[in-house]
C-alpha positions as CSV (number, residue, x, y, z in Angstrom):
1,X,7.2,-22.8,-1.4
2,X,4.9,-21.5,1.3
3,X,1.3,-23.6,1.0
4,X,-1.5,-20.7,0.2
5,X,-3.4,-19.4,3.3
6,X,-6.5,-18.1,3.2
7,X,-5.0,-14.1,3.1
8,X,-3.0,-15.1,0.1
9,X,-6.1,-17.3,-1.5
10,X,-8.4,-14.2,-0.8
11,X,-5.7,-11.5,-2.8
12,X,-5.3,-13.8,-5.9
13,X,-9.4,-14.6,-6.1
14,X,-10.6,-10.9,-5.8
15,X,-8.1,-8.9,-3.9
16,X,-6.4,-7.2,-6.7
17,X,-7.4,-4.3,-8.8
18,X,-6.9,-3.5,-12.5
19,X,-6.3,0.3,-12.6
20,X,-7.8,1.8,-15.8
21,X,-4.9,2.8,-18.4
22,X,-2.3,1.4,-16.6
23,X,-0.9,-2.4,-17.1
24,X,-0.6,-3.1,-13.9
25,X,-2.7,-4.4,-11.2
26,X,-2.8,-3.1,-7.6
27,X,-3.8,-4.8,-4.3
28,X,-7.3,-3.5,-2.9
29,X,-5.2,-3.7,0.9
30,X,-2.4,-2.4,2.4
31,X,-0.4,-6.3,3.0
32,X,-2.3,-7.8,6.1
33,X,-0.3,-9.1,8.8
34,X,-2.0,-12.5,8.3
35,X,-0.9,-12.5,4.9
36,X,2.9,-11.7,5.6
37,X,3.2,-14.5,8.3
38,X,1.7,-17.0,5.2
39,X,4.5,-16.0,3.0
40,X,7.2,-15.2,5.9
41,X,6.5,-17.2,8.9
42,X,7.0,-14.1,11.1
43,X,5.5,-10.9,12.3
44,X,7.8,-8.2,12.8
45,X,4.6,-5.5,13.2
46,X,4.5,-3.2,16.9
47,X,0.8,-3.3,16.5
48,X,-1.0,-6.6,16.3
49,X,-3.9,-8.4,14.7
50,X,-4.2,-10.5,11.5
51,X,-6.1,-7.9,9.9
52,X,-3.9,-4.7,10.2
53,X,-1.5,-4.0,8.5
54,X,2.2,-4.8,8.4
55,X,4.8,-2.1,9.9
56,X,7.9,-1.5,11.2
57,X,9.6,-3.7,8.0
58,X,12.4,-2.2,6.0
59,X,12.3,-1.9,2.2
60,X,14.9,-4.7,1.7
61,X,12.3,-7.1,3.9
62,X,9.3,-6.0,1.7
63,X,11.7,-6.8,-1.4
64,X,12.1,-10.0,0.7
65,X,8.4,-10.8,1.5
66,X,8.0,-9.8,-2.4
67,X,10.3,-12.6,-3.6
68,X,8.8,-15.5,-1.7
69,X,5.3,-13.8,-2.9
70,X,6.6,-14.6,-6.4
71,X,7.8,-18.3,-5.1
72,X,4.8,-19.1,-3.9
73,X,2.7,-22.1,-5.7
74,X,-0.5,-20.1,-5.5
75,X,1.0,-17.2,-7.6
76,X,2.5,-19.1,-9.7
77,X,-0.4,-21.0,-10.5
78,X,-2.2,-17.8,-10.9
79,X,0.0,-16.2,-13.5
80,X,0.8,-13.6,-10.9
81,X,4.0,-11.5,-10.4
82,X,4.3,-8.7,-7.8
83,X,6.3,-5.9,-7.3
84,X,6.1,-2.8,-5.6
85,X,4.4,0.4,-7.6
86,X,7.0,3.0,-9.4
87,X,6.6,6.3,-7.9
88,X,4.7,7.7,-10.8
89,X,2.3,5.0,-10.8
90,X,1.8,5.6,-7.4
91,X,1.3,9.6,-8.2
92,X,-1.0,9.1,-11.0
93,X,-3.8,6.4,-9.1
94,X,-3.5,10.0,-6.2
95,X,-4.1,12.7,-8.8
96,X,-6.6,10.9,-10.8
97,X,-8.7,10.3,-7.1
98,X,-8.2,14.4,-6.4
99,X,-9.6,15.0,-9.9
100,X,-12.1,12.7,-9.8
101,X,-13.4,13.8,-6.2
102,X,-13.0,17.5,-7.3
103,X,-15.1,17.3,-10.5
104,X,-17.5,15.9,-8.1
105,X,-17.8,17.7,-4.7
106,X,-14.7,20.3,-4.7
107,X,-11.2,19.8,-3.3
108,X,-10.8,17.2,-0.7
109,X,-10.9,18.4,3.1
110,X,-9.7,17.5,6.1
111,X,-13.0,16.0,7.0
112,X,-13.2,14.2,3.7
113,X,-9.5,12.8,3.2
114,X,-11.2,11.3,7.4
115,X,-13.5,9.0,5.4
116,X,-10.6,7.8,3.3
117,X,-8.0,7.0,5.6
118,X,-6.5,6.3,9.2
119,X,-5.0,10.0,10.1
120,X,-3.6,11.7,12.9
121,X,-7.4,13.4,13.5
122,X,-8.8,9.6,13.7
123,X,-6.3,7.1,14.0
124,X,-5.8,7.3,17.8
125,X,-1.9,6.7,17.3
126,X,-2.2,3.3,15.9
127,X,-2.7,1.3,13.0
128,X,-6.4,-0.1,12.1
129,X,-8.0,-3.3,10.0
130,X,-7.6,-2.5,6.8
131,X,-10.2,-1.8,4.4
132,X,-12.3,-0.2,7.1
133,X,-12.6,3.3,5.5
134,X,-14.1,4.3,2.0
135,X,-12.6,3.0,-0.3
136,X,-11.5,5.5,-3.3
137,X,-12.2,6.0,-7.5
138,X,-10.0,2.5,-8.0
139,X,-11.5,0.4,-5.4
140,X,-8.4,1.0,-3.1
141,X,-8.7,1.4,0.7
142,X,-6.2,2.7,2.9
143,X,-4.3,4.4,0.3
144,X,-4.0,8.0,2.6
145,X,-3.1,7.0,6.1
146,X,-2.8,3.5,8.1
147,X,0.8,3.5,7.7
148,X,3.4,4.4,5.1
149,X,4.1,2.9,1.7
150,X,6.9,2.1,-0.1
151,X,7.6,2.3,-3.3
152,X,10.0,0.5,-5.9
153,X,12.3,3.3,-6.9
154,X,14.4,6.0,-5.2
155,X,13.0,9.6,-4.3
156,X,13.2,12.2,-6.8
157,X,13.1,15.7,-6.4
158,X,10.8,15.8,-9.8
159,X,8.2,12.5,-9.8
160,X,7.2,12.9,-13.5
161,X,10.7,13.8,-15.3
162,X,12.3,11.6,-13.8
163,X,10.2,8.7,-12.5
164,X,13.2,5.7,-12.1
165,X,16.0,7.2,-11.7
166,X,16.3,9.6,-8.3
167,X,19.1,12.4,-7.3
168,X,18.9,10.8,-3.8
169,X,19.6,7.6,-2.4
170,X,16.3,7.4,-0.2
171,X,13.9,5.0,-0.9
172,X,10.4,6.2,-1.7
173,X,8.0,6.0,0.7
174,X,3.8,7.2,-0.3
175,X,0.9,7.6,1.8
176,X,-0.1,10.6,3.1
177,X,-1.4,11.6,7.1
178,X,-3.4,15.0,7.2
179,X,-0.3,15.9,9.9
180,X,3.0,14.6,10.4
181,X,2.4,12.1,13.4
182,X,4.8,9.5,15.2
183,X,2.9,6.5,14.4
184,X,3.2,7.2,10.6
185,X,6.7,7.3,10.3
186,X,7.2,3.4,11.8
187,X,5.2,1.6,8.9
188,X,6.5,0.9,5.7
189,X,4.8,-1.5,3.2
190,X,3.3,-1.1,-0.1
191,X,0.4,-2.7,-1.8
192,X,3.0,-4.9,-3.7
């Protein structure tokens, strides 16, 4: 097993939130490059710094990078287990924050969702440190832009009716840019 860094040391002490009503816990941070050359010696990202996030990785080498997560001494000594978020799960923390935030100013904007996330009006076509912008009702940054997200199961047509089992053989991806843009569509990694 990989020896803990200080990226994997700083997730297990505080970088992991418990989400009210669910049983599971989320990480605070998209996965820092930093953190994915501790677990897989490599970094496959276009942009670079040990602070951004990781892109340009496939879902089979985030289910990679998940597994030697799991191997890891530090984990295991911390009781933890880590997995990518179900779709639903994954819905849910994003409708609670737009009720939340609308019971307390009105829909989210434009100029809002800006204070929340790296978007095509802000992001200057490339990725940025993460937790940089607000974070939201959980205590999670990032969650709206920066890159793409992945999710454990497969896309479905209807997210709530059918939350494991999709119609389609695409694998989920979450995170949302105010506009489609060409930097969005090249990261893919999930707060695991």
């Amino acid at each position: 097993a990989v020896a803990a860094s200080a990226a994997l040391r700083d997730l297990i002490k505080d970088g992991l939130v418990k989400i009210p009503g669910a049983r599971i816990m989320i990480s605070k941070t998209q996965v820092t490059q930093a953190l994915w050359k501790c677990i897989m010696r490599n970094n496959p990202s276009h942009f670079h710094g040990s602070n951004l996030p990781v892109e340009t990785v496939t879902w089979n080498d985030c289910q990679q990078f998940i597994a030697e997560l799991n191997k890891n001494d530090a984990t295991v000594a911390a009781g933890l287990r880590f997995r990518f978020p179900y779709a639903k799960e994954y819905a849910e923390l994003n409708e609670q924050f737009h009720k939340d935030r609308h019971a307390q100013i009105g829909f989210p904007g434009p100029k809002e969702m800006e204070a929340y996330s790296w978007c095509w009006g802000n992001a200057r076509m490339t990725t940025h440190e993460v937790g940089k912008r607000e974070e939201d009702l959980h205590g999670l940054y990032d969650v709206y832009g920066n890159v793409w997200e992945w999710c454990e199961d497969f896309y479905q047509s209807d997210i709530y009716n059918d939350c494991i089992n999709g119609k389609d053989r695409h694998k989920l991806q979450q995170g949302k840019n105010l506009e489609e843009s060409p930097y969005s569509e090249i990261g893919y990694i999930s707060n695991p």
